[in-house]
Phi, psi and omega in degrees: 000144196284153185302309173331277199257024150298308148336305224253323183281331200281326173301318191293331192275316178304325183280318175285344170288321131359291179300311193270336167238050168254345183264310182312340175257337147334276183323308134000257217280303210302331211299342200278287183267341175291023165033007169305114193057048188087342196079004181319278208309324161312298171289002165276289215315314205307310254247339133331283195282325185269358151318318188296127211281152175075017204317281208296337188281310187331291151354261190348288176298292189277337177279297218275281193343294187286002191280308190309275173322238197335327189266305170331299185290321147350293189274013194241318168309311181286359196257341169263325165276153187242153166274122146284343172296355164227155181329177189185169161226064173116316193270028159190163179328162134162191219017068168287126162261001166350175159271315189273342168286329176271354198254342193259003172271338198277307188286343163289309178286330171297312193270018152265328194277339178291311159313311190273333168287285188330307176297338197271304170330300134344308159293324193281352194260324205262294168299276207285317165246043190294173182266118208262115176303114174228100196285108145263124197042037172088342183240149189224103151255180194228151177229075164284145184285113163260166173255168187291127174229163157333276188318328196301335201268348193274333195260328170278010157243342180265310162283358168060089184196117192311159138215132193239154169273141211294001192266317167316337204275321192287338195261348178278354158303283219300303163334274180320320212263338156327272235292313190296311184293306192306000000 
């Protein structure tokens, strides 16, 4: 049997593993709005996941690699496969109206608009607001960037969790680190 199609099945077993853990990160974040026990299960869940020893090698290995393989093989696919399903002019098939020939242009074109959200996401969740860690007295906060919403203050009550303003946020920088040299 040819390598191809071991690639395709391993990319196919990668992917479903993707699918399994994008509904677990669903499932994750909705426990939030869905205000179930207070939100308790939510702040369980985090506080579950952000235990687990070796967290970024874990990520890596099980998130990031196979995010790496699938999206790799991906782009060798959409760049080697043709959409038959629209129009051309002339130099190759096309408007095949099939169900699968449009379901399989459907499926090309969706997975350039997921990579490019999946990547923004990622820098933006990972990088650019990740939640910033602060040891105090033996207790560990998080500080995350919100935008001003109604609900933030109905949901910061329900989760028993502060919200400070960003002139407030410099001076409790000040605090904490005042409290730590000493």
């Amino acid at each position: 049997m040819p390598i191809a199609f071991f690639l395709r099945r391993i990319q196919s077993l990668t992917g479903l593993g993707l699918v399994i853990f994008l509904l677990e990160h669903l499932f994750t974040n909705s426990q939030v709005a869905l205000f179930l026990d207070s939100g308790n299960g939510f702040v369980r869940g985090v506080n579950f996941l952000q235990s687990i020893p070796f967290l970024n090698f874990v990520e890596i290995v099980l998130i990031g690699m196979p995010i790496v393989f699938h999206a790799s093989l991906g782009v060798k696919y959409i760049i080697t496969g043709d959409l038959n399903s629209f129009k051309t002019k002339g130099t190759k098939p096309s408007l095949y109206q099939y169900k699968r020939n449009k379901a399989y242009s459907m499926q090309r074109i969706s997975s350039y608009i997921l990579g490019v959200l999946l990547v923004f996401h990622v820098v933006q969740m990972r990088f650019i607001d990740s939640p910033k860690l602060v040891n105090f007295k033996g207790e560990r906060f998080y500080f995350v960037k919100v935008k001003n919403d109604p609900k933030i203050e109905m949901l910061a009550n329900k989760l028993k969790f502060d919200i400070y303003l960003k002139d407030e946020i410099k001076n409790l920088d000040e605090k904490f680190q005042k409290i730590q040299s000493a």
